[in-house]
N, C-alpha and C positions, 0 to 999 in steps of 0.2 A: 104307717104313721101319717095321717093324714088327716080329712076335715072330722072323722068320728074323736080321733085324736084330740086337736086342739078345741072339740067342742067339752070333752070329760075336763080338759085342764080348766076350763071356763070355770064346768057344773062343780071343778075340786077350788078353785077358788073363791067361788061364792060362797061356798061350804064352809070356808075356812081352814082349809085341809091345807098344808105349806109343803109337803113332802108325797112323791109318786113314786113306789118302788117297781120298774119291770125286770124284767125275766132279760139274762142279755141279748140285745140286739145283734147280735155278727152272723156270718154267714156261718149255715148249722153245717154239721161235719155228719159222722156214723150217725145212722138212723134217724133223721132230722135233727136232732138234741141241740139248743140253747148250749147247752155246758159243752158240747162237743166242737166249739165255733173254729176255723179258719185263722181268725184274727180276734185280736183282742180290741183294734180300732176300726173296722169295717164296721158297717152296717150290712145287714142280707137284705141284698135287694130286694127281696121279695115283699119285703114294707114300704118299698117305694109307694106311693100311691099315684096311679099313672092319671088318675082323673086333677087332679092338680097340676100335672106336667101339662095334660090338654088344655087346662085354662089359664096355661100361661104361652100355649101357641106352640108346645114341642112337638104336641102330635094329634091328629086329627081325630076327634072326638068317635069316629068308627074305628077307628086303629087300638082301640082300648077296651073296646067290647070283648068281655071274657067268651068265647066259643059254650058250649053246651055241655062238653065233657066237666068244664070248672064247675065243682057244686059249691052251693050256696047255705047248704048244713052238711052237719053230718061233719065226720074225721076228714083232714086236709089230706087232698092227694098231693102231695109237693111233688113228686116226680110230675106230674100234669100240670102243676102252676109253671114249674123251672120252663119246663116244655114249649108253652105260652108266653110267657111273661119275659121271659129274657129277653126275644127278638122282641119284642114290645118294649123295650126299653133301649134297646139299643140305637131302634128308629127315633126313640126321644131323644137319645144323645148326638143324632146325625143332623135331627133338625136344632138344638140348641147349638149345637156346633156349626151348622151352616149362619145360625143368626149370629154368632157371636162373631165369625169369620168375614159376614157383611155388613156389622156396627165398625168393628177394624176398620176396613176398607175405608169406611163415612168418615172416620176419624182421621185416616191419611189423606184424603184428596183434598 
């Protein structure tokens, strides 16, 4: 869910289109499946979009470069995105977490 995201709700609003129905968001369960989710309030991480975490300074813009096994068509390997992508997130939440833990700090001294 990311800039390709918010630019269709643009092209559905100029449209005039008032309603977006997706497929649920949560983290997939057996066989990748939408309907098979974890949670009925999570989101799967895997929508993250790590290119907006970088241009908000979580994580450095080589740190987000998909490897070469990640294909670009074709059927998702999810087991190879989870693979990838996890630890690539979780350095985004060390670095938001380190700045949120350093705005603190600014705010007590």
């Amino acid at each position: 869910m990311g800039k390709s995201a918010f630019a269709f709700v643009d092209f559905l609003e100029n449209a005039g289109i008032g309603l977006w129905q997706v497929l649920p968001r949560g983290p997939t369960g057996y066989g990748d499946s939408p309907y098979q989710s974890f949670s009925t309030f999570a989101l799967n991480p895997l929508l993250i979009d790590v290119e907006l975490l970088s241009d908000r300074g979580w994580a450095r813009p080589t740190d987000i470069i998909p490897p070469k096994f990640i294909k670009n068509t074709g059927d998702v390997d999810y087991g190879a995105v989870v693979w990838w992508k996890m630890p690539v997130l979780k350095n985004c939440a060390d670095y938001f977490l380190s700045d949120a833990n350093e705005a603190d700090r600014a705010v007590c001294q």
